[in-house]
C-alpha positions in Angstrom: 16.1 -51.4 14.5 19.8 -52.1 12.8 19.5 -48.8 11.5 18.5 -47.0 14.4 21.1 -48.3 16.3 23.7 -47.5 13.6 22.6 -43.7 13.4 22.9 -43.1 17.4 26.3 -42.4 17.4 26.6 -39.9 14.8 23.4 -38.7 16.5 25.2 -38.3 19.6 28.4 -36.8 17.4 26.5 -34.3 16.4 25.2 -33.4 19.9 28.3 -33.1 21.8 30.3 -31.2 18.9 27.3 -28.8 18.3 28.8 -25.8 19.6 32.7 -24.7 19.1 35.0 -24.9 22.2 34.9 -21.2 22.9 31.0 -20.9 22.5 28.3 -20.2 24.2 24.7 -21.9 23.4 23.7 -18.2 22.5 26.2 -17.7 20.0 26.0 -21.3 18.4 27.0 -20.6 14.5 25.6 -23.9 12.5 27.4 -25.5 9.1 25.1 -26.5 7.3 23.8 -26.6 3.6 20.4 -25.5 4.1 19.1 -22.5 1.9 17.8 -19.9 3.9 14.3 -18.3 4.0 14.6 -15.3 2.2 13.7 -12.3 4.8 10.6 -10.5 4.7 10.7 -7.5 2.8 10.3 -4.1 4.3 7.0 -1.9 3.2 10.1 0.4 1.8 11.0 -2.9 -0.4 7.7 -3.6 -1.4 6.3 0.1 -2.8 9.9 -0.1 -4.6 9.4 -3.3 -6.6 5.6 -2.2 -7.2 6.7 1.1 -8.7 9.6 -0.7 -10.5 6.9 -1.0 -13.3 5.5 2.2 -15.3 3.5 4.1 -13.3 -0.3 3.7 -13.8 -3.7 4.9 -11.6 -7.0 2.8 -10.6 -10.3 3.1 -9.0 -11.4 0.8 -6.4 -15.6 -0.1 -6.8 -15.4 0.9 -2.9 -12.3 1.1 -0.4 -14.0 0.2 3.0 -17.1 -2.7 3.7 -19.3 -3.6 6.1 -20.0 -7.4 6.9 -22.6 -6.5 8.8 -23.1 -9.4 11.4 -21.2 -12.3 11.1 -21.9 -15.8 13.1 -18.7 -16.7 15.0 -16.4 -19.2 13.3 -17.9 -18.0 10.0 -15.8 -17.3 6.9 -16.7 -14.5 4.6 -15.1 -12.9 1.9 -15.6 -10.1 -0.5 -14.4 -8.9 -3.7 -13.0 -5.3 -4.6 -13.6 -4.5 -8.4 -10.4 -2.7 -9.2 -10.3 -0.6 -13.0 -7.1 0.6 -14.4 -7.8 4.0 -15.3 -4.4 5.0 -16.4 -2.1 4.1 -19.5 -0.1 1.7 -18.1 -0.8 -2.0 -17.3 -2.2 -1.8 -13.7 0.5 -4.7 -11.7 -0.4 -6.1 -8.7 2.7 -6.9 -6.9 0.9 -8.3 -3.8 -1.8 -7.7 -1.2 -0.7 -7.8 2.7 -3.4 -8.4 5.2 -3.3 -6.7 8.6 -3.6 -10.0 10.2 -3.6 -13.9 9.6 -7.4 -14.0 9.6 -7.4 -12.7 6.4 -6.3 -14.4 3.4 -5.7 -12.3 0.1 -6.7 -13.5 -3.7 -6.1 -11.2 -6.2 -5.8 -10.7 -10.1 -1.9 -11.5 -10.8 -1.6 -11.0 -14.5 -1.6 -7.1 -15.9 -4.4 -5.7 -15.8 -4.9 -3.3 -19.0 -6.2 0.5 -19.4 -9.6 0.4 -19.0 -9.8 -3.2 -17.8 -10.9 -4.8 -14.3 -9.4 -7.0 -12.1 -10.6 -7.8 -8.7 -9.0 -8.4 -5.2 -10.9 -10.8 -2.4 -10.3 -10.8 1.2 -11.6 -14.3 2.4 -11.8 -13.2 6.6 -11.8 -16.0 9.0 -14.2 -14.8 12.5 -13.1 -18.0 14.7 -11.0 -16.0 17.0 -12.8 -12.7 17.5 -16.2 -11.3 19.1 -18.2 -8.3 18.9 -17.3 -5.5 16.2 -13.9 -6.1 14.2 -12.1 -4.1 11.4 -9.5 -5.1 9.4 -7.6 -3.9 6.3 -5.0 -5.0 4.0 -2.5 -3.1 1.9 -2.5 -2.9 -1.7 1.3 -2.5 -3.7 0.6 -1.9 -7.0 2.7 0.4 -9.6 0.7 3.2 -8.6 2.0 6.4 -7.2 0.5 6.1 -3.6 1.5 2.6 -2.7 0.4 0.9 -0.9 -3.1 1.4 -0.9 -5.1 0.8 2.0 -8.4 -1.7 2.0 -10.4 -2.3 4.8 -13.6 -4.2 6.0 -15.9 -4.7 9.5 -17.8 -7.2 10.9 -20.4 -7.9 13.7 -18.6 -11.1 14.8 -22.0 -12.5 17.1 -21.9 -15.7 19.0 -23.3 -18.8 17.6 
């Protein structure tokens, strides 16, 4: 309680000096210390630091897939083999879903010539009914970034 009652005033300080004489609450400009977010990059951003690597080419076991029917509230996932068929290690910068029902795994280490690696969209059906596609985009150091994944589902009541 001593403590409470000793942080009030600098409480209330703070609130009537939080905007400068001339300002509007609309144009309040904060001091503080605080490290900003960093912003999101662009999808210009993101094909240029997944082509910052040598370039290199793959093949995707299948590009599209069908859930078939899904119980609502269900979560389902499936994995995409990818191979590296160029010469280059194959670098998966990052995988963007469409949406936030989607969550992205994905191999994150360099995936050699030849090798495989494998990307798993985990899909959540809580919030949707009836038929539903979704894809995700693919930035690798590949020529034709991103590359587009997709699945459907027959999201049916429970």
């Amino acid at each position: 309680m001593k403590n409470l009652i000793k942080v009030l005033p600098l409480i209330a300080a703070l609130t009537l000096t939080g905007c400068k004489k001339d300002q509007k609450a609309d144009q309040l400009i904060e001091d503080t210390n605080l490290v900003e977010a960093p912003a999101a990059a662009t999808q210009e951003e993101m094909v240029k630091e997944a082509q910052s690597n040598p370039l290199t080419t793959l093949a995707l076991s299948e590009s599209n897939f069908e859930f078939g029917k899904v119980k609502k509230g269900e979560h389902v996932q499936h994995v995409y083999e990818v191979t590296n068929t160029g010469k280059n290690p194959l670098i998966i910068s990052q995988v963007k879903p469409g949406c936030g029902c989607t969550v992205p795994d994905y191999t994150h280490e360099p995936i050699l010539p030849g090798q495989k690696g494998s990307i798993t969209l985990k899909f959540d059906s809580s919030n949707f009914d009836g038929l539903v596609s979704k894809q995700a985009e693919v930035y690798a150091n590949v020529e034709k970034a991103p590359i587009v994944i997709t699945f459907s589902a027959d999201v049916q009541p429970k």
